[in-house]
C-alpha positions, 0 to 999 in steps of 0.5 A: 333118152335120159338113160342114153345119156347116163350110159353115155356119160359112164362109158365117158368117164371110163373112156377118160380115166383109161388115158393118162391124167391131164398135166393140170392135175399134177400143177395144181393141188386138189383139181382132181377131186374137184373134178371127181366131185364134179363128174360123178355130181352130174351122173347124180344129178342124171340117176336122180332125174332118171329114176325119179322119173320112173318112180311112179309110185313112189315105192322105191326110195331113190336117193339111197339107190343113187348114192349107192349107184354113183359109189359103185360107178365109182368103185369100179373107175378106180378099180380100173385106175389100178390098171392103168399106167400112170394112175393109180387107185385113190381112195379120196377120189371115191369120197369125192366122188360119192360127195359130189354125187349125193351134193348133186342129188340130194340138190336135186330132191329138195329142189324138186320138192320145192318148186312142186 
């Protein structure tokens, strides 16, 4: 079920970044990489649950496979970017992206060691 979700939430994250972007962004500086951060946290925050999960034994370390999985979902949303009309490929959308998804994750691990 988790892994419905994170498919779903990628295939939403292209669907949206394959229109042109909401006027907001042009009216207020920076609102794009808010919600770069905040989009690609939550797929960090639902791989980091998602694998943590099915992590039993604890032999593969998570956090780094999350990072580089939240980068290469972001790689490939601003490869696509490049061909859309009216956007364009941004590399400091993918440092957003890669900081809001290890904020998110990185959250979620000391969360869980914490209350455990």
């Amino acid at each position: 079920m988790l892994g419905l979700l994170v498919f779903s939430w990628l295939v939403l994250i292209y669907l949206e970044s394959s229109q042109p972007p909401p006027k907001i962004f042009g009216q207020i500086p920076g609102i794009d990489k808010v919600a770069h951060f905040i989009a690609y946290g939550l797929l960090g925050l639902m791989l980091a649950t998602l694998l943590n999960l099915i992590n039993h034994y604890k032999k593969i370390p998570v956090l780094p496979l999350v990072v580089c999985l939240v980068v290469l979902a972001g790689l490939f949303d601003e490869a696509h970017q490049a061909f859309v009309p009216g956007r364009n490929s941004d590399s400091w959308d993918l440092l957003a992206d890669f900081c809001g998804g290890s904020f998110a994750s990185l959250s979620f691990f000391i969360f869980t060691k914490r209350s455990s």
